[in-house]
N, C-alpha and C positions, 0 to 999 in steps of 0.2 A: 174149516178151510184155512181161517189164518195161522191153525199152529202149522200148514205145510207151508204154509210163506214166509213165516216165520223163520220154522228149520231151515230151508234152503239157501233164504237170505244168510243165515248162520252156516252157511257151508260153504257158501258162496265167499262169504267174506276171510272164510280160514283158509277158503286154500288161494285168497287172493295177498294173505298176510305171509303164508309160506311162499307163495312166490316173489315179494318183497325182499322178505329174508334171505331168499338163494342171491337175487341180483344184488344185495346189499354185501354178501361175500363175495360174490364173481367180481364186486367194484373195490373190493378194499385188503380180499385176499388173494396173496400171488400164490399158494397152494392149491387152492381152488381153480386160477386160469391155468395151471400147468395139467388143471384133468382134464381139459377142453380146449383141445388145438384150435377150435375156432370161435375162439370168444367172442368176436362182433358178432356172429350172427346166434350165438347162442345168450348172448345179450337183447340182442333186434327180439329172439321170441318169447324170450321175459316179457319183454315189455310190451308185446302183444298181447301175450294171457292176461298179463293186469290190466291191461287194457280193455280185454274183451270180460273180465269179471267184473270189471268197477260197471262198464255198462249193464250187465246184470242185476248188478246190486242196485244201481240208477231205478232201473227198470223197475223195479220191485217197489222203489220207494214211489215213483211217479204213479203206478196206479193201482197200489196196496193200500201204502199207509194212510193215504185220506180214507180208506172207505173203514179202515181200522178204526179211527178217529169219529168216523161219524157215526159207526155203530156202537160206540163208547158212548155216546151223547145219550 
């Protein structure tokens, strides 16, 4: 069971790092806002998904990895 908490946390966390990467260009390249006429709000839902995968990744660690750890003992 923890190699699937494991993988997901690992999915979770890659596609929380490619959405990083997108708003890291939408913030610093002007090629990138001229493909999206509406970059505040396609800004606004970056930073929702990252938002809503960090909580995941949160999630995982608040009541995974203790029991990971105690079964290591």
């Amino acid at each position: 069971m923890a190699n699937y908490i494991e993988a997901i946390k690992q999915k979770l966390t890659g596609q929380r790092d490619i959405e990083l990467s997108d708003l890291e260009v939408y913030l610093t390249n002007r090629v990138a806002i001229g493909e999206h006429p509406n970059i505040g709000e396609e800004i606004e839902n970056k930073i929702a998904r990252i938002d809503h995968l960090d909580s995941q990744i949160e999630c995982i660690d608040k009541y995974f990895n203790n029991k990971k750890v105690e079964s290591d003992k």
